[in-house]
C-alpha positions as CSV (number, residue, x, y, z in Angstrom):
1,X,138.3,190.8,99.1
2,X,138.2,186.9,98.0
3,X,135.3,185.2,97.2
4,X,134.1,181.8,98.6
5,X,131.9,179.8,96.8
6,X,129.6,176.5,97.4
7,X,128.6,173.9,95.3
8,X,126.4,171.8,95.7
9,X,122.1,170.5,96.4
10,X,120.2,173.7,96.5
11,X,118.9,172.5,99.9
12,X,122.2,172.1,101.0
13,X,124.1,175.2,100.2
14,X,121.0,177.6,100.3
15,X,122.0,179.1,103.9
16,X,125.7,179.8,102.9
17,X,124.1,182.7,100.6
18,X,123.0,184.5,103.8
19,X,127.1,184.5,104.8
20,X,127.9,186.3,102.0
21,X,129.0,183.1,100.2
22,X,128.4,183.0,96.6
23,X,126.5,179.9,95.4
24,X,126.5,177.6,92.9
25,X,123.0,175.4,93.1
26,X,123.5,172.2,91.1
27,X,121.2,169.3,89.5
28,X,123.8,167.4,87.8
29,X,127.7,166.6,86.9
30,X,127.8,168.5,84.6
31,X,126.3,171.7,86.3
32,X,128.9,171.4,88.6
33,X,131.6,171.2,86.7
34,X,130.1,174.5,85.0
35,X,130.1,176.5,88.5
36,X,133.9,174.9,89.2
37,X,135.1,176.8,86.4
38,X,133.0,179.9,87.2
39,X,133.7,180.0,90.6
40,X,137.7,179.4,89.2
41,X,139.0,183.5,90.7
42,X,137.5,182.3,94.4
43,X,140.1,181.5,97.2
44,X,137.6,178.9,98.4
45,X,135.3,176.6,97.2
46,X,132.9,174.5,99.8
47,X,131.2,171.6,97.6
48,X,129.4,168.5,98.7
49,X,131.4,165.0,99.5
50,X,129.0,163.6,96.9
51,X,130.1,166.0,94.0
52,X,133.4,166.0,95.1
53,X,134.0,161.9,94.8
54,X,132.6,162.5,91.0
55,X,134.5,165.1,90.3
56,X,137.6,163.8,91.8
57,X,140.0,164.2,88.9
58,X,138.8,167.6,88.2
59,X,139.1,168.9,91.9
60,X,143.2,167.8,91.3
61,X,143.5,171.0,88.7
62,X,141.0,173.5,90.6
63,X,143.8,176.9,91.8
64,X,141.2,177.7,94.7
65,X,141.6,175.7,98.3
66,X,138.8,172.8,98.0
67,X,136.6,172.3,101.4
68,X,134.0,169.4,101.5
69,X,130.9,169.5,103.4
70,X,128.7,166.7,103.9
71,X,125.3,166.1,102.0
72,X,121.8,165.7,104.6
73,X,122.5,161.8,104.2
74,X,125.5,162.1,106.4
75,X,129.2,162.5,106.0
76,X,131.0,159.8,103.3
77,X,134.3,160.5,105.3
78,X,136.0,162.1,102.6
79,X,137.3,165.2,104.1
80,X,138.2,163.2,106.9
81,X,140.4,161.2,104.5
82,X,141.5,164.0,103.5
83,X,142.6,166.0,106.8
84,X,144.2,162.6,107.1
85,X,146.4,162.4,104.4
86,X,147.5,166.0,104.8
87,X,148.5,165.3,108.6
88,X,150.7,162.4,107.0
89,X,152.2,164.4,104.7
90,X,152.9,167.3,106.8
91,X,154.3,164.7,109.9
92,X,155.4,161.9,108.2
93,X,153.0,159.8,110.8
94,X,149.8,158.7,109.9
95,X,147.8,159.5,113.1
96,X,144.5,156.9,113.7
């Protein structure tokens, strides 16, 4: 069976245990970047917006399908960018 993952805020990403999820609680940049490599064999990683703007570059290399999930401050819109760009490219129309 494939594995997800979360990364991210121990408050955050503490309940996605419970699913079955496994989890990756994080302090710093460089924590997570040590759980994006051992969570490398998942099919899916959820990580926070706010981990997931720092570790930009990285996330371009990462095999698994990325999923961003806003921090308790609120959404930065990223995975909405992101749905976005993936609707242009698939369409050819950027939808507003």
């Amino acid at each position: 069976m494939s594995k997800i993952a979360v990364i991210g805020k121990t408050e955050v990403i503490s309940g996605f245990k419970a699913l079955g999820f496994e989890v990756g609680p994080v302090d710093s940049l460089k924590e997570a970047r040590e759980k994006l490599a051992e969570f490398s064999d998942c099919a899916i990683i959820f990580i926070t917006e706010d981990l997931a703007l720092e570790l930009k570059e990285e996330l371009k290399s990462v095999k698994p399908i990325i999923t961003l999930i806003p921090t308790p401050t609120g959404s930065l819109g990223l995975a909405e960018e992101k749905i976005k760009s993936i609707v242009t490219k698939a369409i050819g129309v950027e939808i507003k």
